[in-house]
C-alpha positions in Angstrom: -30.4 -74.9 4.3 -33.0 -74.4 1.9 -30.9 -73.1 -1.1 -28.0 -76.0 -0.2 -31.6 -78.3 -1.1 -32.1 -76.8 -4.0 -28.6 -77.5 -5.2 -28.4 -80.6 -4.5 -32.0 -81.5 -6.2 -30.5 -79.2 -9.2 -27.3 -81.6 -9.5 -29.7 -84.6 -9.5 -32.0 -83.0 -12.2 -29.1 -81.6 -14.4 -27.2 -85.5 -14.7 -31.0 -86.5 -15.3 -31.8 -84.2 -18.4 -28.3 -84.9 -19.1 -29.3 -88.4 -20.4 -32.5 -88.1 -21.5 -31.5 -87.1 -24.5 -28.9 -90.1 -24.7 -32.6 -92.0 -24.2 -33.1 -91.4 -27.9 -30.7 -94.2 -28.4 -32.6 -96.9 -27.2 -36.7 -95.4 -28.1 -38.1 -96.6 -31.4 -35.8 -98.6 -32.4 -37.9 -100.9 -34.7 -38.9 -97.8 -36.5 -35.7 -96.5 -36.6 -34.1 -99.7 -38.2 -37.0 -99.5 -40.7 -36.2 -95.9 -41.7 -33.9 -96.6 -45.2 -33.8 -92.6 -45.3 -31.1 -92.5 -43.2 -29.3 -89.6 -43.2 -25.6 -89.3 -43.3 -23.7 -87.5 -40.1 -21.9 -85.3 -43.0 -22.8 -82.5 -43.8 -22.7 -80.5 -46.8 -21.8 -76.3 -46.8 -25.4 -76.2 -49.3 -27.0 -77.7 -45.9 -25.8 -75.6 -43.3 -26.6 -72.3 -45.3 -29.6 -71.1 -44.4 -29.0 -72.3 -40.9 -28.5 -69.8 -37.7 -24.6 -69.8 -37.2 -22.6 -69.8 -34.0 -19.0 -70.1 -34.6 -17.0 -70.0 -32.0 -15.3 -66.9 -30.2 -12.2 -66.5 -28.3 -13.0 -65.2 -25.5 -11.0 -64.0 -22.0 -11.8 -65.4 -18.8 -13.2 -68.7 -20.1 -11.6 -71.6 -19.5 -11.2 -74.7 -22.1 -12.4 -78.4 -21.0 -11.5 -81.5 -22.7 -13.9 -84.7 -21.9 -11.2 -88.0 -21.8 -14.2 -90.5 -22.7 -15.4 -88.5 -25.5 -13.2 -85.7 -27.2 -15.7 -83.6 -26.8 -14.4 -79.8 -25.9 -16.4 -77.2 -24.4 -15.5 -73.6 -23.0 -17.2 -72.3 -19.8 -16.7 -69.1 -17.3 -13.5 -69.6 -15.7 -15.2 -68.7 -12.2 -17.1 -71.8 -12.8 -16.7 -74.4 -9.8 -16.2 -78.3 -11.2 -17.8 -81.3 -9.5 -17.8 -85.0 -10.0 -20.6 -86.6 -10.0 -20.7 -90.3 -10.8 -17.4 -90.3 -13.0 -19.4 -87.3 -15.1 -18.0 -83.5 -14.5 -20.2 -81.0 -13.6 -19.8 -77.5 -14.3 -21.6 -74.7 -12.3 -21.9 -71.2 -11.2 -20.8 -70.9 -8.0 -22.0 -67.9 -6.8 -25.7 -68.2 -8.9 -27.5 -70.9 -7.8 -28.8 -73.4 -10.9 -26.5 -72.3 -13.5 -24.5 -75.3 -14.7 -23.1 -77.6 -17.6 -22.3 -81.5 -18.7 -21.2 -83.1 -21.5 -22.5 -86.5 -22.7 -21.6 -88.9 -25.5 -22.8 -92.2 -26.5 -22.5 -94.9 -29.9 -26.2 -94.7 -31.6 -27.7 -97.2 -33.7 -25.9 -97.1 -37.7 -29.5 -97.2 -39.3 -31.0 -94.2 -36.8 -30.7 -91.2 -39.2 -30.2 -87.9 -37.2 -33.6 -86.5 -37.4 -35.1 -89.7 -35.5 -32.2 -89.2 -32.9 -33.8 -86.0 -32.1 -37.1 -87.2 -32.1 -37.2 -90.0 -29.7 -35.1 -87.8 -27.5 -37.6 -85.4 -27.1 -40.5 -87.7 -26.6 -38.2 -89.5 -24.0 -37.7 -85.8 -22.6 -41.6 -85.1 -22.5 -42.6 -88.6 -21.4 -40.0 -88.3 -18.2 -40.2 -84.8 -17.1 -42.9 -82.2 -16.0 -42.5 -79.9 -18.8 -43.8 -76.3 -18.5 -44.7 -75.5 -22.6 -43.2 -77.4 -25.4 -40.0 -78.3 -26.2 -38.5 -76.3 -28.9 -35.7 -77.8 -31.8 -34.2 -75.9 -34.6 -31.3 -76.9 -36.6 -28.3 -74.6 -36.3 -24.6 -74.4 -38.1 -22.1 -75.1 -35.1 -18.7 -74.2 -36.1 -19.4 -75.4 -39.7 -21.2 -79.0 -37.9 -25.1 -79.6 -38.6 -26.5 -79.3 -34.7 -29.8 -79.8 -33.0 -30.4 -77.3 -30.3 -33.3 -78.1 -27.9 -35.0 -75.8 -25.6 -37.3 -76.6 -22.8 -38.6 -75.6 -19.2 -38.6 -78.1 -16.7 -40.8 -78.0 -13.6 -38.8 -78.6 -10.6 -40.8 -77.8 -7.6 -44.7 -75.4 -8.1 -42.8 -72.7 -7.7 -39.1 -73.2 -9.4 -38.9 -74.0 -13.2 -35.5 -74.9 -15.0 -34.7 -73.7 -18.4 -32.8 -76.2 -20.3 -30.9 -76.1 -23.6 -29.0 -78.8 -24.8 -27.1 -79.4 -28.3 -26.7 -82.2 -30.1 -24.3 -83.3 -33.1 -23.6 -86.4 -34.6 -20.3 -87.8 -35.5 -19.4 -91.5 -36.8 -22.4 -92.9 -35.2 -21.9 -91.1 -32.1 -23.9 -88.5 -30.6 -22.4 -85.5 -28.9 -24.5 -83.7 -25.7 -23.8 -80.5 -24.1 -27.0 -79.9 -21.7 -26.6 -76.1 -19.8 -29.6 -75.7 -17.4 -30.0 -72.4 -15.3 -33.1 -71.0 -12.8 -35.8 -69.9 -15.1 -35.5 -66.6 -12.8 -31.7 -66.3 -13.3 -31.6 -66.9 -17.5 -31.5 -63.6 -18.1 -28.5 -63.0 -16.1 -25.8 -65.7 -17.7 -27.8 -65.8 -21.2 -24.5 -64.1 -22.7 -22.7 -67.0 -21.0 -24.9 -69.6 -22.7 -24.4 -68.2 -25.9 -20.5 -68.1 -25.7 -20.5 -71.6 -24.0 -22.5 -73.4 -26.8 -20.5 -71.8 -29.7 -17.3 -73.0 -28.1 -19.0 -76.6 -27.9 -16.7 -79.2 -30.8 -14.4 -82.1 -31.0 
């Protein structure tokens, strides 16, 4: 009873980090529309090269999904179990509890550069979640794509913390969000997993 609880309250918390990010879109806006630095959702190869690269690998037992809504394509264990939550698919371990996956996608303002995307979306992260630490960012090189990839452990109960990652790329004004979040306890266990599952993430 108690571990069908916690699944249910890590479903809820997932599809709520899962937009958080998206949060950014609507934050700051006035200084956002102020910014004339704005940078452009290109990238150039002289950009991306002293950046940590994950290209993607092809990998067995994986299994390939395309979300309709957004284009967005991501590759997770094939012995992953899918849920619909809302209209949004879920993706999730179902023999560990707390490992699991989303994509989101959403239009952001022309005039917010990329860097203040990621910015108000982790102060809308801090400001609406218990936090344990800081939130980390570092840019990376995803297949070739300037990414932001965001770290983060979220309190859940005293005694259960979340560890978060989600990456974020831009394309023609539209921001791209794969959020993986597992049990602190069980990281260790599927962080091969994560690895392969954010290299395969691209449109």
């Amino acid at each position: 009873m108690k571990k069908d609880i916690l699944k249910k309250s890590l479903i809820v918390l997932m599809m709520l980090v899962s937009v958080l990010v998206l949060s950014g879109c609507g934050n700051n806006n006035e200084e956002n529309n102020n910014n004339t630095n704005n940078e452009s959702n290109s990238t150039t190869a002289d950009d991306l090269s002293s950046l940590p690269v994950y290209n993607m690998e092809t990998l067995e037992n994986y299994t390939e999904y395309k979300d309709e809504a957004s284009g967005a394509i991501v590759n997770y264990p094939s012995g992953w179990e899918t849920l619909d939550q809302d209209g949004q698919k879920l993706f999730r371990d179902s023999t560990l509890t707390g490992a699991s996956l989303n994509i989101n996608s959403a239009d952001i303002p022309e005039a917010m550069s990329f860097d203040a995307f990621i910015g108000a979306s982790i102060e809308g992260i801090k400001q609406q979640m218990t936090i344990d630490g800081d939130v980390a960012q570092e840019w990376i090189n995803l297949n070739g794509r300037k990414a932001a990839k965001i770290d983060y452990v979220a309190k859940q109960t005293d005694s259960t913390n979340v560890t978060i990652e989600q990456i974020v790329f831009i394309e023609n004004n539209k921001a791209y969000i794969l959020t993986i979040a597992v049990l602190s306890d069980n990281y260790d266990i599927v962080k091969a997993d994560i690895e392969n599952i954010v290299k395969s993430f691209r449109i």
